[in-house]
N, C-alpha and C positions, 0 to 999 in steps of 0.2 A: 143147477149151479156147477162152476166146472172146480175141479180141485187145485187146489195149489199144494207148491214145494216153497215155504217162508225159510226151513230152516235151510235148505240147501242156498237158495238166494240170499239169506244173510252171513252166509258162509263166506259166500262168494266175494260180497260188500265188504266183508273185516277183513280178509284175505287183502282184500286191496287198500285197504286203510292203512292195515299193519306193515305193508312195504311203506309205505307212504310216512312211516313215523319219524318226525324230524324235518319234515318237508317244511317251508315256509309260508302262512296263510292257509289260504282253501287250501294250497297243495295238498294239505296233510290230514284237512278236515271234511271237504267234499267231495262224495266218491266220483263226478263226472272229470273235476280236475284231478284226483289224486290217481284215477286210472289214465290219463293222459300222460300225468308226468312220471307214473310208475313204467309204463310203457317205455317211455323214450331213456327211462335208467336202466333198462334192462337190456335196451340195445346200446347203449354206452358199455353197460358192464360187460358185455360180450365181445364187442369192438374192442374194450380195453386187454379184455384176457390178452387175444392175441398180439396185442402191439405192446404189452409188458415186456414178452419175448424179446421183440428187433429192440426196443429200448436196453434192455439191457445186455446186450451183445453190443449193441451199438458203444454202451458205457464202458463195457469193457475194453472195446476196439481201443476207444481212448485213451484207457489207463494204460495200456499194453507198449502202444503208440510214443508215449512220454515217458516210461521208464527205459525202453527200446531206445529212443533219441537218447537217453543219461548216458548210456552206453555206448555211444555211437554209430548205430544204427537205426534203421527205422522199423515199424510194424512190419511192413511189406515184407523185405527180406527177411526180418525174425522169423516171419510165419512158414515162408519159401525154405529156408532152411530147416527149419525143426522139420517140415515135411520130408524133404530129403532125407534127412539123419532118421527118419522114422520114429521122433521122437515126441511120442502123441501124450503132448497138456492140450486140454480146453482151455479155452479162453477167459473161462471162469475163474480157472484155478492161477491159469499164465496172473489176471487182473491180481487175484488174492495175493499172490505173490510179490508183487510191482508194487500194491499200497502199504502191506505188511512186514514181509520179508525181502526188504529191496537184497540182502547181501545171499541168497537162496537164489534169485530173477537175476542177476549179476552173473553167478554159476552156473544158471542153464543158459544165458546167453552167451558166455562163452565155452561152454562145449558145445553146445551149435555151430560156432563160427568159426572156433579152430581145433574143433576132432576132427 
């Protein structure tokens, strides 16, 4: 008779259940579908790490974009000049500033534009 591993193979089976919690139907209760659609969450989750990034650069670009136009200017140039003046905000911070502290985003755009 040949041996078996039950405890490792049900390791395996809850392992994939436990992603699975929350799932809708089988999703969540049958290990052939809940490793299917654990599968395809996890390449989602991965895919998404990365594209949170460009997303949120992207949101900032935005914000940057439309407090920059307040001012009479646009992103483009804001960016082109603070480069120039050597005057290094991230864009993280540039957005923080434009939704929070528009009278601070006001002050670095204009020492950009006319120091």
């Amino acid at each position: 008779m040949r041996t078996r591993n039950r405890v490792a193979s049900r390791q395996r089976r809850k392992k994939v259940l436990k992603l699975a919690k929350g799932y809708w139907g089988a999703r969540s209760k049958l290990l052939r579908q809940a490793k299917d659609h654990v599968a395809k969450a996890l390449q989602y989750a991965y895919r998404d790490r990365r594209q949170r990034k460009r997303l949120f650069r992207a949101l900032w670009i935005v914000r940057i974009n439309a407090a920059a136009r307040q001012e009479g200017t646009t992103y483009s140039r804001l960016m082109h000049v603070l480069q120039q003046k050597n005057i290094q905000l991230n864009r993280k911070l540039l957005a923080e500033l434009a939704m929070n502290r528009p009278e601070v985003f006001r002050e670095v755009v204009r020492t950009a534009l006319h120091a």
